[in-house]
C-alpha positions, 0 to 999 in steps of 0.5 A, a space after each residue: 885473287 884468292 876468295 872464299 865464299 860461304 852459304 847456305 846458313 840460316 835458322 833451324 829449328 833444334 835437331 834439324 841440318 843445314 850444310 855449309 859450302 865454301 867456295 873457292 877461286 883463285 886457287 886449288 882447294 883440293 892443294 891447301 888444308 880447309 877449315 871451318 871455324 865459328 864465333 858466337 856473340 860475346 866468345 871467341 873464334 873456335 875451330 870447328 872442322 878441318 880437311 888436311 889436303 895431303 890425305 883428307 884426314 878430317 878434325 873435329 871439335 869434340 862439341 861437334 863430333 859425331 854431328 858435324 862432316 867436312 868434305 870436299 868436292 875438288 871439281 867444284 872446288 867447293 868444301 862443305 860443312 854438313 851439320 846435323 842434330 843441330 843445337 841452340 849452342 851451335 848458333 855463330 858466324 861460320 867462317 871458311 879458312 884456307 891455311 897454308 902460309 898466307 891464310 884466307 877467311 871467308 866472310 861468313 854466315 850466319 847459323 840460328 838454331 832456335 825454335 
């Protein structure tokens, strides 16, 4: 069955880096468009980063433009959100989705940037 599970969350300290792995089973990662999606208390779910399977073309939000890259790593079947210069306004539940026609969330984790 299709499962998504993400770590490597945690508290940082303000200007300080975490990266995010999302790991895959059930399916091929590297044959669907991977995204990487947040929610802070109170606010809605945003979109943060995006892989397109067919070419690796990345998106990003322009609050995490410059700070935050997605990658992919087809052995492990594993997709990573590397963050850094990160900032109190980054804190939220990161949650890994996998698109295509029927959609997957993973279960999320947890990022504090707090001094």
């Amino acid at each position: 069955q299709v499962q998504l599970v993400e770590s490597g969350g945690g508290l940082v300290q303000p200007g300080g880096s975490l990266r995010l792995s999302c790991a895959a089973s059930g399916f091929t990662s590297s044959l669907y468009p991977m995204s990487w999606y947040r929610q802070a208390p109170g606010k809605e779910r945003e979109l943060v980063a995006r892989i397109i399977h067919t070419d690796d073309s990345t998106y990003y939000a322009d609050s995490v433009k410059g700070r935050f890259t997605i990658s992919r790593d087809n052995a492990k079947n594993t997709v990573y959100l590397q963050m850094n210069s990160l900032k109190p306004e980054d804190t939220a539940v990161y949650y890994c989705r996998r698109g295509g026609h029927v959609e997957y969330w993973g279960q999320g984790t947890q990022v504090t940037v707090s001094s």
